[in-house]
C-alpha positions as CSV (number, residue, x, y, z in Angstrom):
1,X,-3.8,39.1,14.6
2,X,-4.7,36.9,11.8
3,X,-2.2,34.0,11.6
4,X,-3.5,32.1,8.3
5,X,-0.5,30.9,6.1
6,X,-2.3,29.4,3.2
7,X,-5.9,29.8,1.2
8,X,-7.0,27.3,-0.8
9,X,-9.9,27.8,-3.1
10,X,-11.8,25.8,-5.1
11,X,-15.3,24.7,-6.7
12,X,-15.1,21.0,-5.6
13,X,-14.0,20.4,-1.9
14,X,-14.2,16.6,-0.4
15,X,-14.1,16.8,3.0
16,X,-14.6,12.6,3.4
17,X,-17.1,13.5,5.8
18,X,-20.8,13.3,5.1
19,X,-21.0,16.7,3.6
20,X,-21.3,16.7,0.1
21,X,-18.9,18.2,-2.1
22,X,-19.2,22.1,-2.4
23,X,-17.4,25.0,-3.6
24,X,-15.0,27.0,-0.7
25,X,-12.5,27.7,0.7
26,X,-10.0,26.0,3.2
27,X,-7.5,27.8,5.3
28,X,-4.3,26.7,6.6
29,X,-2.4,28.0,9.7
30,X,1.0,26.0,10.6
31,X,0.3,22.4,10.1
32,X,-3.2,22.4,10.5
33,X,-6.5,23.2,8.8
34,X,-8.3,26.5,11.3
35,X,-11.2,27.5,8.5
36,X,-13.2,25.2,6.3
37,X,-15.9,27.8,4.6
38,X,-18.2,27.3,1.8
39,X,-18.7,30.7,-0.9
40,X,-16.1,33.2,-1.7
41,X,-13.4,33.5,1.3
42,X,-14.1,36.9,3.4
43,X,-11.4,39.5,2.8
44,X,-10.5,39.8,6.7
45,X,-10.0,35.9,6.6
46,X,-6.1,36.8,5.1
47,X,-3.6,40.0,5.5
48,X,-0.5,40.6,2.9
49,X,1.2,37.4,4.0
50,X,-1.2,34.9,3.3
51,X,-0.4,32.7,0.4
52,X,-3.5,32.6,-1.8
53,X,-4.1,29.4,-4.2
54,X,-7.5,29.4,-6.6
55,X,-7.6,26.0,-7.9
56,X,-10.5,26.5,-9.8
57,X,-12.3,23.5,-10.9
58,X,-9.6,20.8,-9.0
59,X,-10.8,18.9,-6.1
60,X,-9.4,19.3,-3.1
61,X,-8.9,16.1,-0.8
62,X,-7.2,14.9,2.6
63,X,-4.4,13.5,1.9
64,X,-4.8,9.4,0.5
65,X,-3.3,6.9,2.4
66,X,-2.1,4.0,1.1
67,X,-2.4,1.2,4.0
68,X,-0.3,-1.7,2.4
69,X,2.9,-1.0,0.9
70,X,6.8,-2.1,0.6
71,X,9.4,0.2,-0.1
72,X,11.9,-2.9,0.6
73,X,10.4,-4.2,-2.6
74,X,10.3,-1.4,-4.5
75,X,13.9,-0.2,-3.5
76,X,15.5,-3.6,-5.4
77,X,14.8,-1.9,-9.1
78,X,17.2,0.6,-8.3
79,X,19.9,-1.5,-6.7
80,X,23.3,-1.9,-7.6
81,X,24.5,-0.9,-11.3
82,X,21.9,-0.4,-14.1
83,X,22.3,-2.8,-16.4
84,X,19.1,-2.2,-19.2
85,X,22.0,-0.6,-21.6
86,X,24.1,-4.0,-21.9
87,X,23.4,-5.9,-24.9
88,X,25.5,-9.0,-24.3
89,X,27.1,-10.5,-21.7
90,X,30.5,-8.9,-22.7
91,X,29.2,-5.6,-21.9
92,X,27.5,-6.8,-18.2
93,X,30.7,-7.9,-17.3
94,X,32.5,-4.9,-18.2
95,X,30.1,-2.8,-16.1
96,X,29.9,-4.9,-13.4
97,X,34.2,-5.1,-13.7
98,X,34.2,-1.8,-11.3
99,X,32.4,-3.4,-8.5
100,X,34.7,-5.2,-6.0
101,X,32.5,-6.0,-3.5
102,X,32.2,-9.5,-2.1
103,X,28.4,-9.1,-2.6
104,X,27.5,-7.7,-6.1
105,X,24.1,-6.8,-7.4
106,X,22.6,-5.2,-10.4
107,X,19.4,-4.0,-11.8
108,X,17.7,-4.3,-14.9
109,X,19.0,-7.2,-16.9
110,X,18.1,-7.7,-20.2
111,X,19.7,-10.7,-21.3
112,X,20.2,-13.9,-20.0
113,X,23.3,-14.7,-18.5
114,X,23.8,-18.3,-17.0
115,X,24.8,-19.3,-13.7
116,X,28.4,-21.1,-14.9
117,X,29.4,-17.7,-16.8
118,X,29.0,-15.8,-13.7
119,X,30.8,-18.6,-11.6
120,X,33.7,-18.4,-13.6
121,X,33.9,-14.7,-13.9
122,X,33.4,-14.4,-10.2
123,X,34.3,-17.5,-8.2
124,X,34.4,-15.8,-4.7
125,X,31.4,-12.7,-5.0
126,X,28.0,-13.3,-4.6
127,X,26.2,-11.9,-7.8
128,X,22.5,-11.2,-8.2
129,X,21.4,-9.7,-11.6
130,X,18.0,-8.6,-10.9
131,X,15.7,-8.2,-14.3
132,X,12.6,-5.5,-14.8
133,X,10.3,-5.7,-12.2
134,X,12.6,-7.8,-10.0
135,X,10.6,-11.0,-10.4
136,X,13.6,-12.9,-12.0
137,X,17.3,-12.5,-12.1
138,X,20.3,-14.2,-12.3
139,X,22.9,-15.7,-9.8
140,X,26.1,-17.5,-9.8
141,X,26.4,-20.1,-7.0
142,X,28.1,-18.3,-4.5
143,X,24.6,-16.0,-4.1
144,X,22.4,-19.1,-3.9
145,X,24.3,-20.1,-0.8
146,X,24.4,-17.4,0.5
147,X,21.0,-16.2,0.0
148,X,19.3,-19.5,0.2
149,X,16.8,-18.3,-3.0
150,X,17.3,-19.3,-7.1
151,X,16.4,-17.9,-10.1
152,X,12.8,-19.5,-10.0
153,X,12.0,-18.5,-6.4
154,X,12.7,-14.9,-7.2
155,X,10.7,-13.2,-4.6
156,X,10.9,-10.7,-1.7
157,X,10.3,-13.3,0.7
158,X,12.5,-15.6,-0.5
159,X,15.1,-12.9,-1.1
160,X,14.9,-11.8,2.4
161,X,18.4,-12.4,3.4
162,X,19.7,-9.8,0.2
163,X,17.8,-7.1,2.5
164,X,20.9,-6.6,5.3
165,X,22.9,-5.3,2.4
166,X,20.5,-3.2,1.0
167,X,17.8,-2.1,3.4
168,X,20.3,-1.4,5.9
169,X,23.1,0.3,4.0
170,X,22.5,3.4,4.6
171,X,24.9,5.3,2.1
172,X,21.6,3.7,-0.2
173,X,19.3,3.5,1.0
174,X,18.6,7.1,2.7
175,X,18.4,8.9,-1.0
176,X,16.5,6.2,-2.2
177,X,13.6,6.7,0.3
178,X,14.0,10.2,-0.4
179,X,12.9,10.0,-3.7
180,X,10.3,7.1,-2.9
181,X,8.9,9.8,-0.8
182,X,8.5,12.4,-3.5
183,X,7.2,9.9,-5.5
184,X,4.1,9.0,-3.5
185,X,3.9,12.6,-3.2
186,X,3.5,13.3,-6.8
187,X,0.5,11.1,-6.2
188,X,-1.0,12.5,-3.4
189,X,0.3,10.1,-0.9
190,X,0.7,11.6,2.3
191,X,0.9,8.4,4.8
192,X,1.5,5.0,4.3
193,X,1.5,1.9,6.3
194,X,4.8,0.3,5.6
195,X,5.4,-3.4,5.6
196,X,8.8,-4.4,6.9
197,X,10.0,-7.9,6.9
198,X,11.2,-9.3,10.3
199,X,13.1,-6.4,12.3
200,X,13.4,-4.3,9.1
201,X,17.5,-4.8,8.6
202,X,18.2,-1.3,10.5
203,X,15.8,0.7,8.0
204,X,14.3,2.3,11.3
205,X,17.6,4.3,12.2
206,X,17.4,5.7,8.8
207,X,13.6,6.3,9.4
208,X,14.6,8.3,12.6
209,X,17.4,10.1,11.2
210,X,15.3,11.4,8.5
211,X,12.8,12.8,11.4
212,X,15.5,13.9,13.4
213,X,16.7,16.4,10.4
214,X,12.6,16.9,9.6
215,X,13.2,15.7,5.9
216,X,10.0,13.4,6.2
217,X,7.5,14.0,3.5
218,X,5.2,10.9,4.2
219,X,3.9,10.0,7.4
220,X,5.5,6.4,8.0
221,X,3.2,3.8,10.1
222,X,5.5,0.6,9.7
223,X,4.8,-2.9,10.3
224,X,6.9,-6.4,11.4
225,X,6.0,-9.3,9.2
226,X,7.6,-11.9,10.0
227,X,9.4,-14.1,7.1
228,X,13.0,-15.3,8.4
229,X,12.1,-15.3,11.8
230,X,9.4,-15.8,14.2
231,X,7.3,-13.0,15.9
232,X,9.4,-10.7,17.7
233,X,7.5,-8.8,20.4
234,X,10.6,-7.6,22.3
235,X,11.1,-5.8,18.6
236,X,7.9,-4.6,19.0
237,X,7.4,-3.5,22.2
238,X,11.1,-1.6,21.6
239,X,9.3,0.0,18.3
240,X,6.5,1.0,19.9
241,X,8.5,3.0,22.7
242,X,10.7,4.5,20.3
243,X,8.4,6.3,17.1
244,X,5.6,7.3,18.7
245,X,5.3,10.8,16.8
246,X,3.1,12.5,14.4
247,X,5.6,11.4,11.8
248,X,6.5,7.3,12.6
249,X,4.9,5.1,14.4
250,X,4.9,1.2,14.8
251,X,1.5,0.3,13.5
252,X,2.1,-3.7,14.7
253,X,2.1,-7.1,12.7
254,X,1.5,-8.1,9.3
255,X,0.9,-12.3,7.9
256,X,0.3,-13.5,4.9
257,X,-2.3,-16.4,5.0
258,X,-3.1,-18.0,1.4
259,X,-2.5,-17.5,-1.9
260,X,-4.4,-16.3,-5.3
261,X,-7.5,-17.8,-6.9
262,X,-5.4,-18.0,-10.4
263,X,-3.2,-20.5,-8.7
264,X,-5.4,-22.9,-6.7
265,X,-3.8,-21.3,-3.8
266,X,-6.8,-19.4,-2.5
267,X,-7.6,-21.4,0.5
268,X,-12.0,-21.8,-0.3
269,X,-15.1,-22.9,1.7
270,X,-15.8,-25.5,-1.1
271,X,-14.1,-27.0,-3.7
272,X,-12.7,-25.1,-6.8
273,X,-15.0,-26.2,-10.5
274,X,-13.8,-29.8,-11.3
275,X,-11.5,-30.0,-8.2
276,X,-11.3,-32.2,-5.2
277,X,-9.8,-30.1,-2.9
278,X,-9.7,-26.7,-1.8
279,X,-6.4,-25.0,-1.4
280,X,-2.8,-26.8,-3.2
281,X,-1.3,-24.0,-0.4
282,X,-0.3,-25.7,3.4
283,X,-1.4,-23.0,5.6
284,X,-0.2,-23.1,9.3
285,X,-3.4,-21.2,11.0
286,X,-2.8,-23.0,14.5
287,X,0.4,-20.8,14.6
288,X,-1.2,-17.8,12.7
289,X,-4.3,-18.0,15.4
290,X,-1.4,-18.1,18.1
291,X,0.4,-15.4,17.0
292,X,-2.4,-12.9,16.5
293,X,-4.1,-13.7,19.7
294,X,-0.8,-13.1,22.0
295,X,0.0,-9.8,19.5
296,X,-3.7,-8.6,20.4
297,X,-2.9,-9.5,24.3
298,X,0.0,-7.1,24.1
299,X,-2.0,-4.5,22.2
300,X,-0.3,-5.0,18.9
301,X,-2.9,-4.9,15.8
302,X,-2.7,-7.0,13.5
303,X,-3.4,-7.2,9.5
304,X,-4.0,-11.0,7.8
305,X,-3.7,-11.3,4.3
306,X,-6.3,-13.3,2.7
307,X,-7.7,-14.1,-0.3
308,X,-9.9,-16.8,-0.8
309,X,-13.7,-16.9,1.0
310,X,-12.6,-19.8,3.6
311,X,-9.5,-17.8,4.5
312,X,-11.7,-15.1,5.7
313,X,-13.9,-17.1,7.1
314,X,-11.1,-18.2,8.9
315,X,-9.2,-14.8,9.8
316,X,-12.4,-13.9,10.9
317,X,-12.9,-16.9,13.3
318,X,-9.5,-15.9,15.0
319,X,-10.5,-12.2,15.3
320,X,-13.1,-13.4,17.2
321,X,-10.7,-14.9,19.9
322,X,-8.9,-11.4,20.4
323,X,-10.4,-9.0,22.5
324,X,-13.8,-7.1,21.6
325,X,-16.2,-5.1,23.4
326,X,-19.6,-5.9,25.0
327,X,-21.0,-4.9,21.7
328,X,-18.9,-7.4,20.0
329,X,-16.2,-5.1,18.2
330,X,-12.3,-5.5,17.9
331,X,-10.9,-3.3,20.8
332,X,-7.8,-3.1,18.2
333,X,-8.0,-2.0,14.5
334,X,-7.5,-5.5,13.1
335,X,-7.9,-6.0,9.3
336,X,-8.0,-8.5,6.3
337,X,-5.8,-7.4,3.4
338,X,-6.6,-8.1,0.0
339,X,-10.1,-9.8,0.0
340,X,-10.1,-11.1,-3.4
341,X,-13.2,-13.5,-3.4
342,X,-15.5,-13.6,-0.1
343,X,-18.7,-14.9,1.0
344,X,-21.7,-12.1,1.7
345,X,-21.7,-14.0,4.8
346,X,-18.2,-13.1,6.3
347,X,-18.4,-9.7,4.8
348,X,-21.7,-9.0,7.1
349,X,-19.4,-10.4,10.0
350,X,-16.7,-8.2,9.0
351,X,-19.0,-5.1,9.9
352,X,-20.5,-6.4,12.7
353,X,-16.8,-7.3,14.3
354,X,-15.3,-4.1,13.3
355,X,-12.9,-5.8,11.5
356,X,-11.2,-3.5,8.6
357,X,-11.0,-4.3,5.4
358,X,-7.7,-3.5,3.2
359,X,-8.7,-3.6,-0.8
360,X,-6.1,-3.2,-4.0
361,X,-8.6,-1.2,-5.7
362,X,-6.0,-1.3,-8.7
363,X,-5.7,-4.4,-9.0
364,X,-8.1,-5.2,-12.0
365,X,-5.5,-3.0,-14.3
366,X,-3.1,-6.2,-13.7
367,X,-5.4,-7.8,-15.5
368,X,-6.1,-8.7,-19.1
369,X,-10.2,-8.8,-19.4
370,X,-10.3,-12.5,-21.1
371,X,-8.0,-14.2,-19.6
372,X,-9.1,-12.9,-16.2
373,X,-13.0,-14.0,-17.0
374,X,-11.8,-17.5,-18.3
375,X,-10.1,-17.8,-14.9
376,X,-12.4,-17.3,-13.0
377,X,-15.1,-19.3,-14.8
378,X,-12.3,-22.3,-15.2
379,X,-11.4,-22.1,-11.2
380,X,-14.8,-20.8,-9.2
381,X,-17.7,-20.5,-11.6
382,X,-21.0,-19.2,-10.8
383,X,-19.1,-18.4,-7.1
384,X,-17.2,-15.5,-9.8
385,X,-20.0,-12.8,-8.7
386,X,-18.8,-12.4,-5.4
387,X,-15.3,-11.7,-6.9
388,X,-14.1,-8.0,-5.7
389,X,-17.4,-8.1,-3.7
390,X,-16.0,-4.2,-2.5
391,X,-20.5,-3.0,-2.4
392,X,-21.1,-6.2,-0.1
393,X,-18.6,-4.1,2.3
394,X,-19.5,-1.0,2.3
395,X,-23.4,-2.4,2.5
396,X,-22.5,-4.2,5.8
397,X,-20.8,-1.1,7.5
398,X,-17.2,-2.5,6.8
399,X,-14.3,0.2,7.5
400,X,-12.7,0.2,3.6
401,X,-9.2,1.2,3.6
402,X,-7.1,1.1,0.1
403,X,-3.6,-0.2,-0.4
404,X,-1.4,-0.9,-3.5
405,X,0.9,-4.1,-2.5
406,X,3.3,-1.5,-4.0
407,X,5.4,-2.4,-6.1
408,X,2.9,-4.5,-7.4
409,X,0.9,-1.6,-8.0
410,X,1.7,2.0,-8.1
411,X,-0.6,4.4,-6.3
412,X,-3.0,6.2,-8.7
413,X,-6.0,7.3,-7.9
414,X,-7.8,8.5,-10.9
415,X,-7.1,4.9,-12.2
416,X,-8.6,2.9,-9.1
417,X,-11.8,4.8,-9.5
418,X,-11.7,3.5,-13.0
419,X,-11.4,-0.2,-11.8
420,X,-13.2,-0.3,-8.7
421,X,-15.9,2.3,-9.4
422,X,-16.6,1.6,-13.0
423,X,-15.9,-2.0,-12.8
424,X,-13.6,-2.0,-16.0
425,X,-10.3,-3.4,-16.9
426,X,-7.2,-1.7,-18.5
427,X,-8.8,-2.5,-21.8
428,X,-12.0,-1.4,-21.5
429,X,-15.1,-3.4,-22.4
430,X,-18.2,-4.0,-19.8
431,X,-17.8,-3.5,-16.5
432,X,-17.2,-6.5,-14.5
433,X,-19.8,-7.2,-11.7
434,X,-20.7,-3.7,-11.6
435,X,-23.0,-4.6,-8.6
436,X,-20.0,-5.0,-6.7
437,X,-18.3,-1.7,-7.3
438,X,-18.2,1.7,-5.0
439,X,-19.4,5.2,-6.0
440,X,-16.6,7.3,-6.3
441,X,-17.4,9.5,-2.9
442,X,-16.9,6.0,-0.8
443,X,-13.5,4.9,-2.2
444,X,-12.3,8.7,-2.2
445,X,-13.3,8.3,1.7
446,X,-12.0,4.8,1.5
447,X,-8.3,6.4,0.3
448,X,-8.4,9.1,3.3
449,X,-10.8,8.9,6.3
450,X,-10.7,5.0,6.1
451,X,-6.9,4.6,5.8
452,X,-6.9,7.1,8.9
453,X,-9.3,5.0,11.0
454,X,-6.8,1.8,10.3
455,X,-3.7,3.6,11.0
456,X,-6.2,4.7,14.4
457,X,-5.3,8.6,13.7
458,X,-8.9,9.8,12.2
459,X,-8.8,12.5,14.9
460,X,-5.9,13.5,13.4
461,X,-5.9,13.0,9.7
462,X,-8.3,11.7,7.0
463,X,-10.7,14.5,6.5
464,X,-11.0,18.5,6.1
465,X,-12.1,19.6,9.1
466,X,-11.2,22.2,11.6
467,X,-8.0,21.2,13.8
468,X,-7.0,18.4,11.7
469,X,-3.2,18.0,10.6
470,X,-3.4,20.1,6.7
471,X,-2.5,16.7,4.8
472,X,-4.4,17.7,1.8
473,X,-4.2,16.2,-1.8
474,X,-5.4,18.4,-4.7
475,X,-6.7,16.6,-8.1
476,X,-6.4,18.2,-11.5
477,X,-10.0,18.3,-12.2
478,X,-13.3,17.4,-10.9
479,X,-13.5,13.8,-10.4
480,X,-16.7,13.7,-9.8
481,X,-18.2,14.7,-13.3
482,X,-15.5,13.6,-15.0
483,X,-16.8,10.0,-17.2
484,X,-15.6,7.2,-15.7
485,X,-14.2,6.3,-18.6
486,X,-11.9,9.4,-18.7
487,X,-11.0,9.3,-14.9
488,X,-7.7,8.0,-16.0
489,X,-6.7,11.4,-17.2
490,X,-6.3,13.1,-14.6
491,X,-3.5,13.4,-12.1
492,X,-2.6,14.9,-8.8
493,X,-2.3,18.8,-9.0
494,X,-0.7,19.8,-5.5
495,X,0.2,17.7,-2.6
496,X,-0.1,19.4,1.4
497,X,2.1,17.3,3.9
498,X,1.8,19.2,7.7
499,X,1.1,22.2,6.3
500,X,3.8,22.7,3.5
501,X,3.6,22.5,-0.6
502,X,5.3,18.9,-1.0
503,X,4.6,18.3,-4.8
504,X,3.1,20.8,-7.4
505,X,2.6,19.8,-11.1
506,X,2.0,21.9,-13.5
């Protein structure tokens, strides 16, 4: 008897294998794809209670996967009262008035407030008054010692100790990541690799509750990095044993290294333009190279964040102290986040190692075209054409996976084919080092096949193929003859998470 529960059919179908986009069909029984099939479906393919779908000209993906991510940080916008109505500080005080809590915080500030008006108006609460985008806020004294952070170190990782009180309140923070969920699902999220700082403040008993009662829309892959304390592999191994499902898993360790370009922090091989040194940032590699190489003993991956081409150079040089095989590739999926300005050299050695590479391929739209081009001119000159040197990769048979840094950046597909296809920023203009760019088929396979290979489940998930899990994101038109420089209009149509309808737009 024919058990198919949904058809999808369409005139563009990305499979993120090496068959080319063609016009099909793709059938869906349970949670998994059982018929991939190019032409018109065959009648005796469905009976009366197969759900039909023709999405005409909208192409059909696997579901994206956004490999870099932190709900922690996008959760503070919404915490505590909302203050972006209050128009003076008589009115913040009034709202805030109904809170009695010993710990008070707020969202949205629009005014400034200063630190001796909210010590007099509460002497013995701890009051953070987070402004739009969380970047900067205001406090009274009793928050800076209790938090250990101020106004001008406003900052998830020097926040960390706020997390406790919200991450693992779970009156909060459970609806929240409902609707976080639904969000990346009205963008055809359908996994995510989930950075959590330190032991993650008790998020992971919400995380199981929630796929306990089967009310998980994303497929979670979380990670430890370490902030307020050192590497915890008793957490680890205790994670590891514990969400080992289709659903969560612990996916290992995550580090930051250095810092931007922009900020002389990028740690680099030679000198930036005019400079005498190389990095203003004091990077501890002998205990990052420790760390990684007794995670990788214990058979926890791990991602580095890097940024400028020595630090990759030197992420790469501890990589090669972990274990490989007698080819010379990472037994574990290890990977270098970000990637923002690399030598050809490492990038070769990337592929060769097996080492993964974790791009923001949004990340131009942060950027204003001028002041972005003066920048890099002012800090790394003629070095500027290896700058988002994404073609380099793909060239030297790197594994490209895409992330978002969310909620620095918000997934959105259409738009990161925009930047790191076409090479252009928010504002148009000519493409920046267009040489450097993908073709639109490698960094749709970049969002899905390559974010499954990181998260090690590409047998599972990251392409259409027969026996797969049916994570499938549909776009609204056909983004592959769409002009680049219209890419931006278009928008995720239908999202598929194990099988069921998780998002529809209209």
């Amino acid at each position: 008897m024919i058990n198919n529960d949904l058809i999808l059919t369409s005139n563009n179908i990305f499979t993120a294998t090496d068959e080319p986009c063609f016009a099909g069909y793709v059938i869906l029984s349970g949670n998994k794809i059982s018929t991939i099939g190019k032409g018109k479906c065959p009648g005796e393919l469905f009976n009366a209670h197969t759900q039909v779908i023709d999405l005409g000209n909208r192409t059909i993906c696997p579901g994206f996967i956004d490999v870099h991510c932190f709900f922690s940080g996008y959760v503070m916008r919404f915490v505590g009262k909302d203050l972006s109505i209050c128009k003076d500080v008589k009115q913040v005080f009034e709202l805030l008035d109904k809170a009695e809590d010993e710990v008070i915080f707020a969202h949205d500030l629009t005014i400034d407030i200063r630190k001796e008006e909210l010590d007099e108006k509460y002497p013995d609460a701890a009051v953070v008054l987070f402004k739009e985008g969380c970047e900067s806020c205001a406090m009274n004294t009793a928050a800076i010692d209790k938090f250990g952070f101020t106004p001008d170190r406003c900052y998830p990782e020097a926040y960390v100790k706020i997390f406790p009180y919200v991450i693992g309140n779970k009156e909060f923070i459970r609806p929240q990541f409902i609707e976080y969920m639904k969000m990346m699902n009205s963008r055809g999220i359908t996994s995510i690799k989930e950075m959590g700082f330190d032991d993650y403040y008790g998020f992971t008993e919400t995380l199981n509750d929630l796929e306990d009662n089967k009310e998980l829309s994303l497929r979670v892959n979380f990670m430890s990095q370490p902030v307020d304390k050192d590497i915890d592999f008793t957490y680890g191994q205790n994670m590891r044993e514990k969400f080992n499902s289709d659903f969560v898993t612990f996916s290992g360790y995550n580090q930051m290294t250095d810092g931007s370009v922009s900020e002389y922090n990028a740690d680099l091989k030679y000198p930036y333009e005019n400079k005498d040194f190389c990095c203003l940032q004091k990077i501890d590699w002998a205990k990052l190279e420790k760390d990684t190489i007794e995670a990788d003993k214990r058979g926890f991956r791990f991602s580095l964040h890097a940024q400028g081409d020595a630090a990759i150079a030197k992420v790469l040089d501890i990589y090669e102290k972990c274990q490989r095989d007698e080819k010379g590739k990472m037994v574990l999926r290890q990977a270098i986040t970000d990637l923002e300005f690399s030598d050809p050299v490492d990038l070769e050695r990337m592929g060769k190692m097996g080492v993964i590479a974790e791009i923001y391929p949004q990340i131009q739209s942060l950027a204003d075209r001028e002041d972005k081009l003066r920048m890099i001119k002012e800090k790394i000159g003629d070095r500027g054409r290896y700058y988002w040197n994404r073609r380099k990769m793909a060239d030297s048979g790197v594994i490209i996976s895409c992330g978002t840094d969310l909620p620095l950046l918000i997934d959105d597909i259409p738009e990161s084919v925009y930047h790191a296809v076409g090479g252009y920023f928010s504002d148009g203009g000519e493409p920046f080092n267009k040489e450097n760019m993908l073709k639109t088929e490698e960094l749709l396979k970049a969002w899905t096949y390559g974010g499954a290979y990181n998260l090690g489940k590409e047998d599972s998930l990251g392409s259409l193929e027969v026996g797969k899990k049916a994570d499938i994101a549909v776009l609204s038109g056909n983004i592959f003859e769409t002009d680049i420089k219209d890419v931006r209009d278009l928008k995720v149509y239908m999202t598929i998470v194990d099988g069921k309808i998780v998002y529809k737009g209209e």
